[in-house]
C-alpha beads as a LAMMPS data file, in Angstrom:
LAMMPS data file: protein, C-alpha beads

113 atoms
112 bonds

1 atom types
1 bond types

-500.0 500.0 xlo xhi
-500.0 500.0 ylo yhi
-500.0 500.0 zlo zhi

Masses

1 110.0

Atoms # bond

1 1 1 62.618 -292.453 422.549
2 1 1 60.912 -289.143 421.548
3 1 1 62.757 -287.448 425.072
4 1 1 66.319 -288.919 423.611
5 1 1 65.642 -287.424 419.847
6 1 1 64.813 -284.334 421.672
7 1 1 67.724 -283.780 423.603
8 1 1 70.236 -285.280 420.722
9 1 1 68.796 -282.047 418.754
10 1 1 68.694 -279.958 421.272
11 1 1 73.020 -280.924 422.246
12 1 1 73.589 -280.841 418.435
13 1 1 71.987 -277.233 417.991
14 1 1 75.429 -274.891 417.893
15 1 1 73.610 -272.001 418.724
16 1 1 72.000 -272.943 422.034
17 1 1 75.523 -274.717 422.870
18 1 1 77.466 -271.193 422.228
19 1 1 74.842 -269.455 424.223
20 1 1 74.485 -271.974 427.294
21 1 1 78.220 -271.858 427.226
22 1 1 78.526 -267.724 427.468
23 1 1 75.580 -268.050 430.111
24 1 1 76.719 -266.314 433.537
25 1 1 75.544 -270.088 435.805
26 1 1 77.875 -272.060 433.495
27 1 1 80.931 -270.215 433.083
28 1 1 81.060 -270.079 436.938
29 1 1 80.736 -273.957 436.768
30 1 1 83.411 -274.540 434.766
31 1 1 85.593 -271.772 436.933
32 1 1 84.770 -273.571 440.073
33 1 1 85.472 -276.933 438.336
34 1 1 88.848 -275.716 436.916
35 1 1 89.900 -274.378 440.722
36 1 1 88.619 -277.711 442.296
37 1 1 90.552 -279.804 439.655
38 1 1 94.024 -277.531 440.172
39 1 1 93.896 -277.405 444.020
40 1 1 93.052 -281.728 443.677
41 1 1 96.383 -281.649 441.476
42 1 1 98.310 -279.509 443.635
43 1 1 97.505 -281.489 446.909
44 1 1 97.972 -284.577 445.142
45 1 1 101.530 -283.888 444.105
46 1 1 101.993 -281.971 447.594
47 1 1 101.080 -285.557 448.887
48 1 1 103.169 -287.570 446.358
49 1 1 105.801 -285.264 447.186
50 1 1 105.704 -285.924 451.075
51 1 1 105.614 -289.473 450.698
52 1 1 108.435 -289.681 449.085
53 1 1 110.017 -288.028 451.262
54 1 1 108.566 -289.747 454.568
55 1 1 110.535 -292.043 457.098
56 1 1 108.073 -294.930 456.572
57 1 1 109.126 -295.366 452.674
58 1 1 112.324 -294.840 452.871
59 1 1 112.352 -297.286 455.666
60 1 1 110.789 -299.938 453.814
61 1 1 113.276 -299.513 451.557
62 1 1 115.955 -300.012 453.331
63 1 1 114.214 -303.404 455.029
64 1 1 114.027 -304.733 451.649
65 1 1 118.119 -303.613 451.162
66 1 1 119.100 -304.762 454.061
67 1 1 117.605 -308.313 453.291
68 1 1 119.742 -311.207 452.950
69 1 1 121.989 -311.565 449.510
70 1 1 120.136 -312.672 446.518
71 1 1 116.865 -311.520 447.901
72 1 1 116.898 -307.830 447.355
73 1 1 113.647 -307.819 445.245
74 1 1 109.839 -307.806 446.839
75 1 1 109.243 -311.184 445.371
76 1 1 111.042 -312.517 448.348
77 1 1 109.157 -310.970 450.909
78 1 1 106.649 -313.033 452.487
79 1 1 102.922 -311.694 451.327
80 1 1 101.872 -311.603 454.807
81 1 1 104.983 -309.472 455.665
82 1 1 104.633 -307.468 452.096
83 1 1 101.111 -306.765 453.397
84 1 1 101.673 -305.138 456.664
85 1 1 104.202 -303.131 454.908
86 1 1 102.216 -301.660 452.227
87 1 1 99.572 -301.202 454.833
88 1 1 101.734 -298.898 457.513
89 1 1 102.995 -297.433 453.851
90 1 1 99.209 -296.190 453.648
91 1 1 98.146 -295.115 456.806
92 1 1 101.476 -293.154 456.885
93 1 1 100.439 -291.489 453.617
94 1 1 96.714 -290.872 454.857
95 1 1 98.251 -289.318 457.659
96 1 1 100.114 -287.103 455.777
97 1 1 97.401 -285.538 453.583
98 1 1 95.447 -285.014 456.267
99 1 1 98.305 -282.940 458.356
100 1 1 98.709 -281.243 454.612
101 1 1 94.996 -280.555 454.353
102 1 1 94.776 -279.176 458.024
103 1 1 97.852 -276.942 457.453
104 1 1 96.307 -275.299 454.644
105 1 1 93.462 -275.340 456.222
106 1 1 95.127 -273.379 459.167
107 1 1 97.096 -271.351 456.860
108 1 1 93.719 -270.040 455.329
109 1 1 92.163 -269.322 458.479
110 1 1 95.259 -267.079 459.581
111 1 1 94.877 -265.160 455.938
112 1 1 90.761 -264.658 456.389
113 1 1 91.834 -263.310 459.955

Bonds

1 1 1 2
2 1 2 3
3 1 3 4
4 1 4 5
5 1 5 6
6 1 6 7
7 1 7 8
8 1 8 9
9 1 9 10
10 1 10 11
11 1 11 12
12 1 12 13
13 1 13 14
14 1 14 15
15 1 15 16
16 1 16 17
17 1 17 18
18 1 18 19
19 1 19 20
20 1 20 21
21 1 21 22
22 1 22 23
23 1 23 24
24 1 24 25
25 1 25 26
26 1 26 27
27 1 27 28
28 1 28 29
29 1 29 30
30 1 30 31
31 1 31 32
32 1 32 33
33 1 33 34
34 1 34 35
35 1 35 36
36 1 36 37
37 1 37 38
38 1 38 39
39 1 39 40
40 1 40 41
41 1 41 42
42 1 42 43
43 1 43 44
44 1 44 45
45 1 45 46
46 1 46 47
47 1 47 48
48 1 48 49
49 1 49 50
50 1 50 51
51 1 51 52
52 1 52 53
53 1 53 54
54 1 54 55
55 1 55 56
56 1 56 57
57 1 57 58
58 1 58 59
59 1 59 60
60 1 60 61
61 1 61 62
62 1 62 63
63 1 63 64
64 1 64 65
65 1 65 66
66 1 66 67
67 1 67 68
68 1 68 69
69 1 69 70
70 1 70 71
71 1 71 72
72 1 72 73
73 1 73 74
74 1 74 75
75 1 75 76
76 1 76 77
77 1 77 78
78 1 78 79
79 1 79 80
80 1 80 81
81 1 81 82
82 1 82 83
83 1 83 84
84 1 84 85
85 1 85 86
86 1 86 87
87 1 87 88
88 1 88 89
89 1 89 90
90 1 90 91
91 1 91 92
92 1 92 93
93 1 93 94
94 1 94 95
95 1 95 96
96 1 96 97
97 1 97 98
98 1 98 99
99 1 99 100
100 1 100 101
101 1 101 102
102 1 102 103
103 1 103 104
104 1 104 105
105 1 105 106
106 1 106 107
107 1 107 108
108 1 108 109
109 1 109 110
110 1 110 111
111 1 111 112
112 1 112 113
């Protein structure tokens, strides 16, 4: 109880804030955390972007065009069927980051070199 009062001061006191924040350990924090959150985003829409672009989704889509007439919508798809589909869907998608991630990973190597 007397710990929680302690810090609640301690976070509410402006001055320590502004000076913790202009401290050298935590304005590399948040620069390490703003470059780890902007190469997540970039990978993830890398990713997103490959995906969309891959054989397997575009080939489930055309499965579920292809389908006989009236039943051009997912609800007609057996679950079982649905399943393996959205599973395949995912591994193919795994398997693209990864390719992505070991690209770049190559591509740094060949820049440090």
């Amino acid at each position: 109880m007397v710990l929680r009062r302690l810090l609640f001061s301690l976070l509410n006191n402006r001055q320590l804030i502004e000076k913790l924040a202009e401290s050298r350990p935590i304005r590399r924090a948040a620069q390490i955390t703003a470059f780890a959150l902007t190469k997540a985003q970039i990978t993830g829409t890398d990713a997103a972007r490959r995906l969309l672009a891959s054989d397997a989704l575009r080939q489930l889509k055309q499965e579920v065009a292809n389908r006989t007439p009236g039943s051009d919508t997912l609800r007609h798809i057996e679950a079982a069927e649905l399943g393996r589909r959205m599973n395949r869907v995912g591994r193919t998608f795994v398997k693209e980051v990864r390719e992505g991630l070991e690209a770049m990973k190559q591509q740094q190597n060949r820049g440090d070199k």
